[in-house]
C-alpha positions in Angstrom: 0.0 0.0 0.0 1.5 3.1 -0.7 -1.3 6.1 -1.4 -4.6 6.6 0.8 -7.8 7.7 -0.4 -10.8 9.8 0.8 -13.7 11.6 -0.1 -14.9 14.6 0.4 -18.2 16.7 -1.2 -17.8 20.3 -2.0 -20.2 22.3 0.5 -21.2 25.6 0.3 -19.2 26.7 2.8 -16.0 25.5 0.9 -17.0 27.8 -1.9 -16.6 31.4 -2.6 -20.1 33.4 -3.6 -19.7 32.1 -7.6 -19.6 28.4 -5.8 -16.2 27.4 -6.6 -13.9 26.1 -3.7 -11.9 29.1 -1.7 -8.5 28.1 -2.3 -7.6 28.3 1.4 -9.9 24.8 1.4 -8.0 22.6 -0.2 -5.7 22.6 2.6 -8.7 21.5 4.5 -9.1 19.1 2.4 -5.7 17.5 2.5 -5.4 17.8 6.0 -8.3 15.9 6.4 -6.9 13.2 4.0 -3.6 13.0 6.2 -5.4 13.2 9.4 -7.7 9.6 7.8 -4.3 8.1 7.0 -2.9 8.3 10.4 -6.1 7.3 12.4 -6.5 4.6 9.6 -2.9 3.3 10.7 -4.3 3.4 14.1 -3.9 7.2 16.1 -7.4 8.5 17.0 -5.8 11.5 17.7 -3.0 11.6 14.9 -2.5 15.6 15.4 -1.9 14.8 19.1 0.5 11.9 19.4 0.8 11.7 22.9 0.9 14.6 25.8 4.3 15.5 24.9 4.2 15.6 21.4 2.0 17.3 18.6 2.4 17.6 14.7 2.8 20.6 12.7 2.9 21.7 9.2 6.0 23.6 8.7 5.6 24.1 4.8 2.9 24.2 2.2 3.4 24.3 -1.8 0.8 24.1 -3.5 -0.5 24.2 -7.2 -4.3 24.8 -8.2 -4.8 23.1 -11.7 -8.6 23.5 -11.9 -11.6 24.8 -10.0 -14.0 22.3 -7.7 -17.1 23.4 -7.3 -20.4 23.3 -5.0 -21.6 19.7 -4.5 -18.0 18.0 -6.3 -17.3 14.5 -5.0 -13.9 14.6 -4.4 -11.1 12.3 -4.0 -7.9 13.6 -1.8 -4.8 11.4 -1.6 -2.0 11.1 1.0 1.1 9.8 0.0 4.7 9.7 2.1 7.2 11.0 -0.1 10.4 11.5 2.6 10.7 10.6 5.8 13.1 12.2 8.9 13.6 11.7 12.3 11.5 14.7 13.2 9.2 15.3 10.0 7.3 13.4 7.6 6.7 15.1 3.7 3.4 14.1 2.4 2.7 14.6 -1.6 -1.4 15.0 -1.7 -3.6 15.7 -4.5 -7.1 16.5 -5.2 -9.0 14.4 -7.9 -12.3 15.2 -9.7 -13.1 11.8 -11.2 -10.1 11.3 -12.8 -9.2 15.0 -13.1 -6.6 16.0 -11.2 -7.7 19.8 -10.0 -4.6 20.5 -7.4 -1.9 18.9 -6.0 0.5 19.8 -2.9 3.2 19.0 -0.7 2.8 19.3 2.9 5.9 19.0 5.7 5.1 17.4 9.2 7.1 18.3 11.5 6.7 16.5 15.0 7.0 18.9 17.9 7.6 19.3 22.0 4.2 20.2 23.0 5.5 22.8 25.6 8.8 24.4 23.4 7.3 23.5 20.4 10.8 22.6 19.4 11.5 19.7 16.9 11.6 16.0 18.6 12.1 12.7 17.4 8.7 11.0 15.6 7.8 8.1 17.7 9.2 4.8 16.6 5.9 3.1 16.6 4.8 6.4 14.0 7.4 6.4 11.5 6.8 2.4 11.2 3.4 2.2 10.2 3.8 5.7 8.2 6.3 3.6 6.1 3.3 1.9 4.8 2.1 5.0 3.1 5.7 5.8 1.4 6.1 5.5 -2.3 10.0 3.7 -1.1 10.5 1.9 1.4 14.4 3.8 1.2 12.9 7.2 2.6 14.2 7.3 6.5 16.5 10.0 6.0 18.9 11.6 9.2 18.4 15.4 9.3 
């Protein structure tokens, strides 16, 4: 397995007032994809690993292709591209049918829930995230 899957409909509070998605939302929309992933892999509470420890996004790019609009089905993937002791880069695109309308990458960063200074990913984490990777050679040492 190496890309998860979900869908989302297009409500009208994702859209601006001509009914096409705020871009702002799609970032919604793949943080709701990664946030499946992780509880899928088993963390109910994947943005809050534990009470030391919290995920972050550190960096956004992101590339609009085409509009969604009010009432889309669409499908938003999650996809491990790199792996690091403290972060994880996800690639994510947004799918309507088979068109793809935006696609992103999204850095994770794992952080000290009191400094909010960088700390290791728990072991147990970075394990079943490797199921999500496109390589099984992304652990990197940062």
């Amino acid at each position: 397995m190496s890309c998860f899957s979900t869908s989302i409909r297009v409500y009208i509070e994702d859209t601006d007032a001509g009914g096409i998605v705020f871009y702002a939302n799609y970032l919604k929309f793949m943080e709701r994809a990664r946030t499946e992933m992780l509880r899928s892999l088993g963390f109910s509470k994947p943005a809050l690993i534990d009470d030391t420890a919290l995920l972050v996004v550190a960096s956004v790019s992101v590339d609009y292709k085409r509009p969604a609009r009010l009432d889309d089905l669409l499908t938003v993937t999650a996809e491990v591209v790199e792996i690091g002791r403290v972060y994880v880069v996800f690639k994510q695109q947004v799918f309507r049918g088979e068109e793809l309308i935006s696609d992103g990458e999204i850095k994770v960063v794992c952080v000290d829930s009191q400094s909010l200074r960088p700390i290791s990913l728990p072991e147990n984490m970075l394990e079943k995230i490797k199921e999500y990777s496109v390589s099984q050679e992304l652990l990197r040492n940062p």
